[in-house]
N, C-alpha and C positions, 0 to 999 in steps of 0.2 A: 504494500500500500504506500501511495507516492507521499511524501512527507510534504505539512503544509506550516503556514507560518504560524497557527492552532497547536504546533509542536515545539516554539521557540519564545522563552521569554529576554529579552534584551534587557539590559542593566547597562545606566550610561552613567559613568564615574564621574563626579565632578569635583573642582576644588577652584571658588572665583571665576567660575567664566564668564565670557561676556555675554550679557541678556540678549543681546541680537543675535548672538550665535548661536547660543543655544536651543531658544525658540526654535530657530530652524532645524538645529539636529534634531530635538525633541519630536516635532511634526513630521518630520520624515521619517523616521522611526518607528514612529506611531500606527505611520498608514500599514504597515507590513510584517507586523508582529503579531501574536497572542496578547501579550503582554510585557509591557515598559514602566520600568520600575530606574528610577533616581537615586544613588549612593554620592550623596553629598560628602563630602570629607571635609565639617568644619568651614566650610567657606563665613567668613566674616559676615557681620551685620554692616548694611552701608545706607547710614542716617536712618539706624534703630528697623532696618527693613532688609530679611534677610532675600537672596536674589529670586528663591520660587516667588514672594510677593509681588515682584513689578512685572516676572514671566505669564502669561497665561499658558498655563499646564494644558496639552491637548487630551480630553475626556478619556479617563479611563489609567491617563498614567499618575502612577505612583513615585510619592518621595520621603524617603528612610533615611534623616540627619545622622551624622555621627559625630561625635561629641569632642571626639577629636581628630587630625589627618594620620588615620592609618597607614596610608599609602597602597601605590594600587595592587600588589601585589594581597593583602590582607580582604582592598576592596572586590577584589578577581574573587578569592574564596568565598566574600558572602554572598558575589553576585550567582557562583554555582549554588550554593544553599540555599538560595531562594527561587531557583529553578527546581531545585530538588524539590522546594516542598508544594509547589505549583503543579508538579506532577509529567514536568515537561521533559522533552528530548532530548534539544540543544539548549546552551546559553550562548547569547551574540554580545559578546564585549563591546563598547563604545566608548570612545574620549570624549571630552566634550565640545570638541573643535570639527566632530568626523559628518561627514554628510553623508547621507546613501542616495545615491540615485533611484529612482521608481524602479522598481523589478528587483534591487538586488538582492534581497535576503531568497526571492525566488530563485533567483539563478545559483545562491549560495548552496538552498536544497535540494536542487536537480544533480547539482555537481555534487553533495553529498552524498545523495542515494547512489547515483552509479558508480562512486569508489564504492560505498560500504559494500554495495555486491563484490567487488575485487576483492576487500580483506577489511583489515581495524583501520579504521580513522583516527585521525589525531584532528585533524581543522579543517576546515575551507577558509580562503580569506580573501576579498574581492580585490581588484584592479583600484589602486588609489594614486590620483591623481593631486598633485601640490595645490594647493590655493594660492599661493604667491605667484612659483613660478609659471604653471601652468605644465608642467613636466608629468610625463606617466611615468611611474616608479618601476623597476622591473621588479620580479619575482627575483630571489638568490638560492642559489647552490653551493656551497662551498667549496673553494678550491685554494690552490698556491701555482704562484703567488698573488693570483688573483682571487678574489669572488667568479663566479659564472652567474650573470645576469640574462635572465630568461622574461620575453613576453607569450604570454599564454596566446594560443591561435584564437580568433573570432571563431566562437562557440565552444571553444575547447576549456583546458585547465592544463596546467602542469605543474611537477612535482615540484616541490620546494624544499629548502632542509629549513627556512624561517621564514613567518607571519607575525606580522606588524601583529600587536593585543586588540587592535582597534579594529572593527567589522570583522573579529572573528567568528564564525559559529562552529561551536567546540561542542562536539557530544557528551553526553555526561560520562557517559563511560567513558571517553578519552582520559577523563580526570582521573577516574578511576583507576585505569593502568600506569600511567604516566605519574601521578602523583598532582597534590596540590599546589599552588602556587607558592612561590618562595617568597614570602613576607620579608624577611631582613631587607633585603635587594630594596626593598621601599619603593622606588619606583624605574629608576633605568634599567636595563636590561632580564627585566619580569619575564619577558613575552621570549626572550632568545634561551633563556635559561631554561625553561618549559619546555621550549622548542628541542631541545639539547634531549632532554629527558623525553620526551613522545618519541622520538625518531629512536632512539635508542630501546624503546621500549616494540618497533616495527609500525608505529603507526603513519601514517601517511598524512600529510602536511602538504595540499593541495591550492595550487593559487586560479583565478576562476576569472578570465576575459569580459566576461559581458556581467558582472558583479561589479561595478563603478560605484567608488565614495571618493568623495572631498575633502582632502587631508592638510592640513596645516604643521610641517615641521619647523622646528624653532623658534627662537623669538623674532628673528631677523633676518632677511635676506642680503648680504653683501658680495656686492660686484667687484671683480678683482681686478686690477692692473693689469693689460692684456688681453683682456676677454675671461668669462666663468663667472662662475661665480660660489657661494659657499654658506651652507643653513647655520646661525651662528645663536647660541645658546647664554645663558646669564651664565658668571661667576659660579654661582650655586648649582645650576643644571650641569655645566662643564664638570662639579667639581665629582657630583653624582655619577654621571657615566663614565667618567674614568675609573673611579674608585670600583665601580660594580665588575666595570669588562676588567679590571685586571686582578677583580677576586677571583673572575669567571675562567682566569689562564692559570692559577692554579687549582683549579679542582678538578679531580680527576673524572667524572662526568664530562667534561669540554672536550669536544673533536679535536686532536692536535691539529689537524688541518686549518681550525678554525682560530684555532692561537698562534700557529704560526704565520698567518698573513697578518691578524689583526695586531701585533707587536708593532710591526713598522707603520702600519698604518696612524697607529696612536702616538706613535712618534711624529709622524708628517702630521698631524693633526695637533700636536701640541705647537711647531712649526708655526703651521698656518695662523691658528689662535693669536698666538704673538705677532706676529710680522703685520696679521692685515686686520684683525677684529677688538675692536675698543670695549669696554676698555683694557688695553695689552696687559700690563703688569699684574693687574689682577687675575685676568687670563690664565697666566703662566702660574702664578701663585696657587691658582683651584686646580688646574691637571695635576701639579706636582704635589700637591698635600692628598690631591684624591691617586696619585698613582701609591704616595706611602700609606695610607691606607686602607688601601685595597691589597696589598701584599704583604699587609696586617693583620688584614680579617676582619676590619670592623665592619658592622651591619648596623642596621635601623635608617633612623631616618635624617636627614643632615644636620651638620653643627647646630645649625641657626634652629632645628625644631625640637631638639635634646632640653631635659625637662629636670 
């Protein structure tokens, strides 16, 4: 029996988004689900009125404050807990930045059903295209010393070894076999670290052509001297994804394949940071306290949210 959106509740994590933005994800989401459920993390009151107040909520979705910023990782797990107790199939992760096109969670189920006939599923995860740049993102395969960046054929899907957390839909059983989210990680590299463990576990991590969302990476887009250009993150964001990706090369779960390109990479990335994205010193300040502590071992959630 073909699977319908009657089988998927969506959980779209939030912390501060912008009202305008959100509205929109919320409504899209809306139209193409079972059921849409809100995992606030703490977002601040702003002039005594928290952000559901000024949104109008599209009928029928749900919002479950949390009293403090768990991070998305902790927020992944309740968002399967509350598919669990809805009685549902899949859970479809959302940021609060991700738009979905009409149709996509359909085409996310189609492409579901017909891997699940081939074996165990780990995800489906749609075609996401930038919001600033306007750029389609590839699918990745691992490799050395490159990545292998893959577009799925028009109508097709193909294999992937990683999906962005964002317009996943993740069966529950995937959770099941693969395990729960890793909460310490707080928030960068949740969805790769998963990814790590699902593929390791056989399950198939599936990227899907005609599944279109509108994705927003970082906080800024800057143009480089020459032509290109480079998605450039806060002080604190910078200092998170270092620290997480260079827990993530020593632990023995991690592809070697996948540690060994991403070494040089995070080096030419520290590079860049410095040379062309403002502001520099600081820059250089958050990769290197997050690369000493990531080959430390610390976990939770950043200096600045430490209590």
């Amino acid at each position: 029996m073909p699977s319908t959106a009657a089988d998927v509740v969506a959980v779209a994590v939030t912390y501060r988004p912008d009202d305008g933005a959100i509205a929109d994800v919320l409504e899209r989401a809306a139209a193409q689900v079972g059921t849409l459920v809100v995992l606030d993390n703490d977002s601040p009151e702003v002039d005594g009125a928290h952000w559901s107040a000024r949104v109008a909520l599209p009928a029928g979705v749900e919002l479950e404050r949390s009293r403090a910023n768990v991070g998305l990782g902790a927020a992944y797990n309740r968002a399967a807990a509350i598919a669990r107790e809805r009685g549902a199939r899949f859970v479809l992760l959302l940021d609060q930045d991700s738009q979905l096109d009409a149709g996509c969670v359909d085409a996310l189920l189609l492409h579901a059903d017909r891997r699940e006939a081939r074996g165990p599923l780990g995800a489906v995860g749609p075609t996401f295209i930038d919001a600033r740049s306007g750029e389609r993102a590839p699918f990745v395969r691992f490799g050395f010393p490159l990545n292998h960046k893959l577009h799925a054929p028009a109508g097709g899907d193909v294999d992937a070894d990683f999906l962005i957390s964002s317009g996943s839909l993740i069966p529950l059983t995937a959770l099941e076999q693969a395990g729960s989210f890793d909460e310490g990680l707080f928030i960068d590299s949740v969805d790769m670290e998963w990814c790590f463990r699902a593929k390791a576990a056989g399950l198939q991590l599936v990227g899907v052509a005609d599944a279109r969302m509108l994705h927003t990476i970082g906080d800024e887009l800057v143009r480089l001297p020459g032509g290109g250009s480079m998605f450039v993150h806060s002080p604190l964001r910078l200092y998170m994804m270092t620290r997480n990706r260079v827990a993530l090369w020593r632990r023995p779960g991690t592809p070697r394949v996948w540690t060994a390109q991403d070494v040089p990479r995070m080096l030419f990335k520290l590079g860049r940071m410095t040379a062309f994205a403002a502001p520099r010193i600081p820059n250089a300040r958050a990769m290197l306290r997050g690369m000493r502590d990531g080959w430390g071992g610390r976990q939770g959630p950043p200096p600045s949210q430490r209590r």
